[in-house]
C-alpha positions in Angstrom: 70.4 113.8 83.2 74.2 114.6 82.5 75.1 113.2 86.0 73.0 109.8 85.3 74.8 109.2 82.0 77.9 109.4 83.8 77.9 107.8 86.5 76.3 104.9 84.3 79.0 105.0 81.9 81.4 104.6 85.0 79.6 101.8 86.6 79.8 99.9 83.5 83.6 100.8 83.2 83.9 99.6 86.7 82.1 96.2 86.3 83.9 95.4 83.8 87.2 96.2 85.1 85.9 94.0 88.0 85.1 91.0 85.3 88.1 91.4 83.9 91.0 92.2 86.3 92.0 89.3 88.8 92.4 90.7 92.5 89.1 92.6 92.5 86.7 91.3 94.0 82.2 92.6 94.6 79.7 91.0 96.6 76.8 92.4 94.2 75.6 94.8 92.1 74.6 97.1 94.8 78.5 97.4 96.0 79.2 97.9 92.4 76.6 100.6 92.4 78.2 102.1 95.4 81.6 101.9 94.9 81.1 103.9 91.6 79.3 106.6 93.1 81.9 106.7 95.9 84.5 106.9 92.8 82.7 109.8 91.3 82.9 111.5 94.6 86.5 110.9 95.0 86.9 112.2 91.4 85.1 115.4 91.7 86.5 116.4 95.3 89.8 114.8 96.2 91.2 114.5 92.2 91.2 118.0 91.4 93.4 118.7 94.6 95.5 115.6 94.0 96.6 116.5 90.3 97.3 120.0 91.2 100.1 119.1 94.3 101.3 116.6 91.8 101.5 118.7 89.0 105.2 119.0 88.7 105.4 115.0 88.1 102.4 114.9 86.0 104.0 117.2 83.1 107.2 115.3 84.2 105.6 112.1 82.6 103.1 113.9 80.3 100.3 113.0 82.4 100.8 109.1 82.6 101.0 110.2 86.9 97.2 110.5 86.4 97.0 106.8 86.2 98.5 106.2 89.7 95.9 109.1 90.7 93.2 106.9 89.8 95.0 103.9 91.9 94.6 106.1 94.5 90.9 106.8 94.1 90.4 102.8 93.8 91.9 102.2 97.1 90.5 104.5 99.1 87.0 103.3 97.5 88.2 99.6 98.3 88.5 100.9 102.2 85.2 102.7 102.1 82.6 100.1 100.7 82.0 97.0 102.2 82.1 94.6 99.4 84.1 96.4 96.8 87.8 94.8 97.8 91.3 95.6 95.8 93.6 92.9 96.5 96.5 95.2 95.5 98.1 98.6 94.3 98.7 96.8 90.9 95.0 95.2 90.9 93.9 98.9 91.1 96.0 100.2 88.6 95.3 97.8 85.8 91.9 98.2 86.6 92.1 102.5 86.4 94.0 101.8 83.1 90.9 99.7 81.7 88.0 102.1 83.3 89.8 105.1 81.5 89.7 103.0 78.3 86.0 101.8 78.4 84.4 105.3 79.8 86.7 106.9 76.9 85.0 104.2 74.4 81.3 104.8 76.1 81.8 108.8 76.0 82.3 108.6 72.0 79.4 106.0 71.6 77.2 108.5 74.1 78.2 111.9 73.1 79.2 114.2 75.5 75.3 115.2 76.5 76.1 119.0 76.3 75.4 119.8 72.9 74.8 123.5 72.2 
């Protein structure tokens, strides 16, 4: 049930990152629906492995490098999914900024689902 609260929170966060950022571009709701559950794949395999080589530079700017991480995980989604397309690095990165901001804001209003 934990998983299906999260990856709804971040398919929200996605859409409206897609509504709102110029440069993104998805054919439909099924891309949308894919290109989030490719993102929480990228998140919970490549991410971990990502912030730990670049963990010199993330303490290096208190964790802002995290951010650009994110980019990354954008873009390589963009190349994955057929319909999901990132026009550029900037595109993705404004659009990681607002995903972090509404999953933050959906994770308060939700609860963390792992109450003791």
């Amino acid at each position: 049930m934990y998983f299906l609260i999260k990856w709804a929170i971040n398919t929200i966060a996605l859409g409206i990152a897609v509504l709102i950022v110029k440069g993104i571009t998805i054919s439909g709701v099924f891309s949308l629906i894919i290109a989030s559950l490719v993102i929480g794949f990228l998140n919970a395999s490549l991410k971990p492995i990502m912030l730990v080589l670049t963990l010199p530079l993330n303490i290096l700017t208190m964790g802002m490098f995290t951010f650009v991480i994110n980019t990354i995980m954008i873009l390589i989604t963009s190349q994955i999914v057929r319909g999901f397309d990132v026009s550029s690095f900037w595109a993705a990165f404004t659009a990681s900024i607002l995903m972090s901001i509404v999953s933050f804001m959906l994770n308060v209003f939700v609860g963390s689902g792992r109450e003791l």
